[in-house]
N, C-alpha and C positions, 0 to 999 in steps of 0.2 A: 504494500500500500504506500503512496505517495501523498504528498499535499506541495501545491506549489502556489505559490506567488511570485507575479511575473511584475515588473516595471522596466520600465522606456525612459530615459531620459537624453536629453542630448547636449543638456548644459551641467547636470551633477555624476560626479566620479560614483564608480561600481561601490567601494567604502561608505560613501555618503548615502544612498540608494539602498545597504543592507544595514545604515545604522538605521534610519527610514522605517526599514518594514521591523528590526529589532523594538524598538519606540513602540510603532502601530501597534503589533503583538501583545505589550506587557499593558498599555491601555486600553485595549479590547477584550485581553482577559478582565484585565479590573473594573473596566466599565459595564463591557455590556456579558460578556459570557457569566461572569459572577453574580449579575443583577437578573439573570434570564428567571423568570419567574416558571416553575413546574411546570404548571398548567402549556403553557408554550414552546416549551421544551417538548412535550410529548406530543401536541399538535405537527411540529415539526420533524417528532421522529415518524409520526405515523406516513404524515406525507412521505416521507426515506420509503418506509415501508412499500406504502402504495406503488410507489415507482419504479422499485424492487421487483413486485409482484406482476408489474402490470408485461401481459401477454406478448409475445415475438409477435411483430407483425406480420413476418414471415417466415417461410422455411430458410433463406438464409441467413437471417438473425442468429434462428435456434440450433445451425448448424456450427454457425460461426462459435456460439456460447459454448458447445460442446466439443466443439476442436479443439478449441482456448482450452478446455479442462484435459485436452487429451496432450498437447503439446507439452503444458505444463507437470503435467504425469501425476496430477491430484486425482481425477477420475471422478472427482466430487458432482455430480451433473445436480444435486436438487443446493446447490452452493446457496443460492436464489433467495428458497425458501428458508434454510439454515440461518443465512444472516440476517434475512427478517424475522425471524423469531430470537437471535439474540439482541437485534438493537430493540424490543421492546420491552425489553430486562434493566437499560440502559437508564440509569437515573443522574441526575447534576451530578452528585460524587463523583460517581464513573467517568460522567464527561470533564471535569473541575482535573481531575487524577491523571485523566490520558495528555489531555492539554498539557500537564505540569510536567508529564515524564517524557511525552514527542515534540511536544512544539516549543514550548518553553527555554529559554536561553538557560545550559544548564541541568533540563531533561537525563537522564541516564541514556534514556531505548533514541536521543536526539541525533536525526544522521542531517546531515547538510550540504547540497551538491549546489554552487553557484556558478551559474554560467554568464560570464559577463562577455557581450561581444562590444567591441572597443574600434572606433572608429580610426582612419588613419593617423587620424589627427596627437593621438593617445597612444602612436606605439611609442614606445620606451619608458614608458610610466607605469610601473607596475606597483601602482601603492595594492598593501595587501587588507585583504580581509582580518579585521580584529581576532576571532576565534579558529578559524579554519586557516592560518598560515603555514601549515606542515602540509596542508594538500591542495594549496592553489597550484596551478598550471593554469600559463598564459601561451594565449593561442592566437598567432595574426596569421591572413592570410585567408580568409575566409574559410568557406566550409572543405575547401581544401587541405589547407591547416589543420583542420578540426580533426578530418579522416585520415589524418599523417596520425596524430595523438591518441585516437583512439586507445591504443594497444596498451597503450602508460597507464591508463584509467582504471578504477579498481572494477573486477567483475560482476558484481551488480548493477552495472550500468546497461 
């Protein structure tokens, strides 16, 4: 599982951009995910739910859904139904808890992959990332670059 947040900038540096969403993060947990009232919470997970459950529109949806389980060699095909029966187990704690161990600056289970693409203007500037400086890699040269690098990257990429 992933979560991603993405921003564009073309006048603030990659550093400035991930203090940015660092900020957003610890004032959205405090504002609003801590304030999220129960009742809403579960409105919210139901909807997950619904959308979870809601039917292939077609045979290659469901085909698709069932390769994906065979490629990946889980073999799980009712995965669907699984996870909406766990997220409606799912209460604030849980969510207060997961936020503080994955998303949270800090987290234990926190993995963090940033991919900043740097205009020409910006090569030789490689101010680093505050926390992630043992695994920045800087890449110019576009998506050529990119596909040179690959191979360095760790394999869960």
């Amino acid at each position: 599982m992933h979560r991603q947040i993405q921003i564009v900038s073309a006048t603030h540096s990659a550093p400035h951009c991930y203090a940015e969403i660092s900020s957003f993060l610890r004032k959205w947990r405090a504002t609003e995910l801590a304030a999220l009232p129960e009742k809403r919470l579960k409105e919210s997970i139901e909807s997950l739910v619904s959308a979870k459950l809601e039917r292939d529109t077609n045979l290659g949806e469901e085909a698709s859904r069932h390769f994906g389980e065979c490629i990946e060699r889980r073999f799980n095909f009712h995965a669907l139904e699984q996870e909406a029966s766990a997220l409606r187990t799912v209460g604030k704690a849980e969510l207060l808890a997961f936020f503080d161990e994955h998303i949270a600056e800090g987290g234990a289970g926190r993995q963090v992959l940033a991919l900043c693409v740097c205009g020409g203007k910006s090569r030789g500037v490689h101010e680093l990332m505050p926390a992630e400086k043992a695994r920045v890699d800087v890449v110019h040269g576009g998506p050529l670059g990119l596909r040179t690098r690959l191979g360095r990257w760790p394999s869960f990429i």
